[in-house]
C-alpha positions in Angstrom: 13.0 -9.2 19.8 12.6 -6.0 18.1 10.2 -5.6 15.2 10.6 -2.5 14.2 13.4 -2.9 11.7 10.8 -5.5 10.2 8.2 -2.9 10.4 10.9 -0.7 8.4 11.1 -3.0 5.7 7.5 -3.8 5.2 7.1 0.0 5.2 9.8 0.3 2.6 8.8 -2.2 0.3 4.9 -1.0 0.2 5.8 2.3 -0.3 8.2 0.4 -3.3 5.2 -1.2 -4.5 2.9 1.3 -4.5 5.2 3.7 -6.5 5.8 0.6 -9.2 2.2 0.6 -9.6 2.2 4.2 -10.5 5.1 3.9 -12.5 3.6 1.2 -14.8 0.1 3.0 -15.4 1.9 6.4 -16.3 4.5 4.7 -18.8 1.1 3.0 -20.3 -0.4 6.7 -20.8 -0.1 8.9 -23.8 0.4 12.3 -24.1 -3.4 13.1 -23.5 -3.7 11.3 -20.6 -4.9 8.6 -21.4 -4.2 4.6 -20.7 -3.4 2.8 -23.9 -3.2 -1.0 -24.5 -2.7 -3.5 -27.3 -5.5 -5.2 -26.5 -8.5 -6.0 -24.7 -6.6 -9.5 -23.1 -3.3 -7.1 -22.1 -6.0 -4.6 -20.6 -7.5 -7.2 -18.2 -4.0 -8.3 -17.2 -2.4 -5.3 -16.7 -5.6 -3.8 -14.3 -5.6 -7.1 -12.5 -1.5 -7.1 -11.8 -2.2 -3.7 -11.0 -5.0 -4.2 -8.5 -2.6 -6.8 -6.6 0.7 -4.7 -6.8 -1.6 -1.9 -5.1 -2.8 -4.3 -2.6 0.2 -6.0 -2.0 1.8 -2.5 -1.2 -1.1 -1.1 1.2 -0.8 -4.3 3.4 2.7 -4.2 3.8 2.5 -0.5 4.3 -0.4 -1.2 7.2 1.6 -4.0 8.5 4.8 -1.7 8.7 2.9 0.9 10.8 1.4 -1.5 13.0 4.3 -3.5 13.5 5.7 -0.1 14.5 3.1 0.9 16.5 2.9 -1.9 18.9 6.7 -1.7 19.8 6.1 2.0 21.1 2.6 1.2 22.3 3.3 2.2 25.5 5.0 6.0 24.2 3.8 7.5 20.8 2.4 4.2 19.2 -0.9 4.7 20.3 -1.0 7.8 18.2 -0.4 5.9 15.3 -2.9 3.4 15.9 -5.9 5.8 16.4 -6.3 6.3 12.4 -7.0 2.3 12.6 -9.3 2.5 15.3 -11.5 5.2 14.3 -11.6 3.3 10.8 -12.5 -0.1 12.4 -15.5 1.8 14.5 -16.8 3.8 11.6 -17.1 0.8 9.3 -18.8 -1.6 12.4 -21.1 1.0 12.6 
């Protein structure tokens, strides 16, 4: 069975994600730039649905690619998977 047109819609729905998340902290901001809430309680919530949305969005988004990658593993895959290599060997280090 083919995965990538899973790997597509992970991909597309991260990317989705990650641009909702953008969306909702520049509709919070003001003119000056800066972040406005109601209150303190909204503030927490908001940075907390935030900090999931973004998450949510970079795993799909990684699970996309590698989902990708391991179809064409044995072609141009392995070029996409030697970003996630080099990051797993500089963090073990």
């Amino acid at each position: 069975m083919e995965y990538i047109h899973f790997g597509a819609l992970f991909l597309g729905i991260g990317a989705w994600l990650i641009y909702w998340k953008r969306k909702r902290a520049f509709n919070r901001t003001n003119e000056y730039g800066v972040e406005r809430f109601p209150s303190y309680r909204r503030k927490v919530f908001s940075v907390s649905a935030d900090f999931l949305i973004d998450m949510g969005g970079k795993s799909l988004l990684s699970l996309g690619v590698l989902l990708i990658a391991f179809q064409y593993v044995d072609t141009w895959g392995g070029l996409l998977l030697l970003p996630l290599f080099f990051f797993v060997f500089v963090m073990t280090l």
